[in-house]
N, C-alpha and C positions, 0 to 999 in steps of 0.2 A: 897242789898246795891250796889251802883253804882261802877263800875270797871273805873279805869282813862284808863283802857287799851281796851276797850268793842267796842269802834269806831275809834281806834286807825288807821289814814291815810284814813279815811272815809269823813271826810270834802268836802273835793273839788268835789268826787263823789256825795255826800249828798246835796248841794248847785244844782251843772245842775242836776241831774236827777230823783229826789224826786217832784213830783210832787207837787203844790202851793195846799193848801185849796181853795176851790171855795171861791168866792167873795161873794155868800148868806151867809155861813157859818160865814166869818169873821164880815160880818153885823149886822145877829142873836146875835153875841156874843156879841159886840158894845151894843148892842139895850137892850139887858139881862142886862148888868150890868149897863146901862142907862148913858153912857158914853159919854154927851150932852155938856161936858164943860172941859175947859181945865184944870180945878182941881181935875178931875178924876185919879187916876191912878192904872197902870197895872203891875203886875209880871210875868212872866212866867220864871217856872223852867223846868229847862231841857229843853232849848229853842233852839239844837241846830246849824243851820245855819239862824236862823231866819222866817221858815215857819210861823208862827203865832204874832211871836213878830212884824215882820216889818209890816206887811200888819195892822194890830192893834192899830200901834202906833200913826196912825194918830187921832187915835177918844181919846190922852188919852194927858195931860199934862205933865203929866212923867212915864218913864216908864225903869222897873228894869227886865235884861234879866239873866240869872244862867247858865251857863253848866259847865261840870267840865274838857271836854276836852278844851285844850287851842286852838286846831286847829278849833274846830266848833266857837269858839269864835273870833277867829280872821277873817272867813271867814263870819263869820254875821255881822262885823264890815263892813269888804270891802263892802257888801252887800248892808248896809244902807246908805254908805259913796256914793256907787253908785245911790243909789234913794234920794241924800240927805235930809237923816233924820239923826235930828241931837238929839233927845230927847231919847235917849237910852242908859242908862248906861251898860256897860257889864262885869257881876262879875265870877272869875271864881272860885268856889266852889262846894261842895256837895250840894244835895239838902236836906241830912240829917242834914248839917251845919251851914243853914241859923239861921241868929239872926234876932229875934223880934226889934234888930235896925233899921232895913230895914224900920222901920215903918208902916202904915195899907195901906190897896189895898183895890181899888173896885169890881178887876177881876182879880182871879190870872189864870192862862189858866195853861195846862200843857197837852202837846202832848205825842207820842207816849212815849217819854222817862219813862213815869209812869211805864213799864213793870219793869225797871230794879230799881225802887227806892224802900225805905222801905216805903210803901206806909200806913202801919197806922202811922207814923212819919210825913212821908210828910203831911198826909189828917189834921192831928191833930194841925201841925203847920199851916198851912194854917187858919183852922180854926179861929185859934188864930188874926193874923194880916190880917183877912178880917173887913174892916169897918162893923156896924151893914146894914143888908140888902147888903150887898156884894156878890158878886157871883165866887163862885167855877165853874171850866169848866173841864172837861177831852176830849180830844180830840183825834181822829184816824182815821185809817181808815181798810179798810179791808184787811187781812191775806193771804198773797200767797200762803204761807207754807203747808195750808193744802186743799187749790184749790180744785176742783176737776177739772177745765178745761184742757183741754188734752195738751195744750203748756205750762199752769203751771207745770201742772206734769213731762213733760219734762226737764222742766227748773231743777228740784229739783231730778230726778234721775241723771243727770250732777250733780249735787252739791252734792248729797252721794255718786258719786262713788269717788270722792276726797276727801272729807270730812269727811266720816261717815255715817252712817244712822239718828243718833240722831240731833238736831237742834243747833248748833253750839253757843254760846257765846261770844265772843273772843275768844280767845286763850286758857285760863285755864277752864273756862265752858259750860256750858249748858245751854239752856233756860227750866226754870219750870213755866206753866200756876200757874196762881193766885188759890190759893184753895178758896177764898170766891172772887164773881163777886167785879165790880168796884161800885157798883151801893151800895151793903150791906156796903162795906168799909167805902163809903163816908155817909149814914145812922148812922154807929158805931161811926164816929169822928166826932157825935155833929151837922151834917146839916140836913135841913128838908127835905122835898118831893126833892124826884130828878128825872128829867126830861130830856131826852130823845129825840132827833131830827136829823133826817136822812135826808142826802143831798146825791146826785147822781151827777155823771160825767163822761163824756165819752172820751176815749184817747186810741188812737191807735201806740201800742210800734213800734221802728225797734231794731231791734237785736243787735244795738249799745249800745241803748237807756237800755233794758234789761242789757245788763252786765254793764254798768255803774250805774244801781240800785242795784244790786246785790253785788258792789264793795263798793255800801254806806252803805252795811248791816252787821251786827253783825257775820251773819253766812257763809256770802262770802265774805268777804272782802280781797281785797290783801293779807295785812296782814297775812290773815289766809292759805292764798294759796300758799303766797313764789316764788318758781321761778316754780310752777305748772300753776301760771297764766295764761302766754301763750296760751298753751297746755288746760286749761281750756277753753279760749274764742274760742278755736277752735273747742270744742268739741260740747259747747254751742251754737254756729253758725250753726255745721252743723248738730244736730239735731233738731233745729228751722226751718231750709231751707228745711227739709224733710217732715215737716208738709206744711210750707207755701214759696217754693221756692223767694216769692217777699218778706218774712223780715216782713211781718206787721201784727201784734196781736191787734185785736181789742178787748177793755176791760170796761163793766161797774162797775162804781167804786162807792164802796158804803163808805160815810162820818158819821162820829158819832160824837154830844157831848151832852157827860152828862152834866147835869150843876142842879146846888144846891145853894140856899140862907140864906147866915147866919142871924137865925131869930131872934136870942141875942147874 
């Protein structure tokens, strides 16, 4: 179940430093759910500063965005208000809470947030309020956490030795891997063949860039660090500058969505 407290002061960091979905990705997805006409339309839960929702919205009529913090909500709003788009409604809810009022979708998408949902709840409602021939999406990307590259790992011995060793939560937990993959889940709540497509991208961090991702995440976030913060980017800094005195981490990035077709 989702925590209102899980990205708590994460927004603003989350919006600059979380990097965009590539533009093939958001196309593919467009293209899946054949998204050709303005009476198409889109959901995405747990949408939140808008990676997927804004970029999307242009291929869709209307289009219903969920997250349950109020700050990632508001700061998706400013978002779209700034590339004005004006066709996005923004509800702020669970994604275990949604009603079938919502009415049917042709693409529901649902990013990174899937980790922290009750994910046979979510898959199952989904189900439900996809038009026939609708397309489920799960979307991500790839995990720092458990890197093996020599400046990730750096980055993440900084973060246990103020944090913990374990993978932080919020405030009151922990992260727990999924016991059955995303791929089974979405097979058990009723969708057919699910399919599979890997995008690449390449971005080269500075050291600024790094802690303000780290301040969008669950397990570093301010929040979570208090008045250690400081003291944190500092320590973050200078053992990033010990690997690469000029601050720049070059990084290829690997993109995923699953996606699945409601066949009745």
């Amino acid at each position: 179940m989702e925590s209102k407290d899980l990205f708590k002061g994460t927004a603003e960091y989350y919006s600059k430093y979380r990097l965009p979905y590539p533009k093939s990705l958001i196309l593919w997805l467009a293209r899946k759910a054949r998204a050709k006409n303005k009476s198409a339309r889109l959901l995405d839960i747990g949408c939140g500063t808008g990676q997927i929702v804004i970029p999307l919205s242009r291929y869709f009529g209307e289009v219903v965005a969920v997250d349950l913090d109020r700050g990632m909500l508001r700061e998706g709003r400013r978002q779209a208000k700034l590339k004005k788009i004006r066709n996005i409604v923004w509800i702020n809810a669970a994604a275990e809470g949604l009603s079938p009022k919502l009415g049917k979708f042709d693409l529901i998408a649902i990013g990174s947030a899937f980790h922290w949902m009750d994910r046979k709840k979510v898959l199952e409602f989904a189900h439900c309020i996809l038009n026939p021939g609708g397309v489920l999406a799960i979307v991500g990307g790839n995990s720092w956490w458990e890197d093996k590259e020599l400046w990730k790992k750096k980055i993440f011995e900084v973060i246990k030795k103020y944090l913990g060793p374990k993978r932080r939560a919020g405030k009151k937990g922990y992260f727990a891997a999924p016991e059955d993959s995303f791929e089974k889940l979405i097979k058990k709540a009723g969708f057919g063949k699910v399919e599979e497509k890997k995008f690449r991208a390449n971005h080269i961090w500075t050291i600024q860039e790094i802690i303000g991702l780290m301040y969008s995440s669950s397990f570093a976030s301010k929040n979570l660090l208090g008045e250690r913060a400081a003291n944190f980017e500092k320590d973050l800094a200078n053992s990033l500058c010990k690997l690469n005195p000029r601050g720049r981490f070059a990084e290829k990035i690997s993109y995923y969505a699953l996606t699945a077709q409601k066949t009745k």
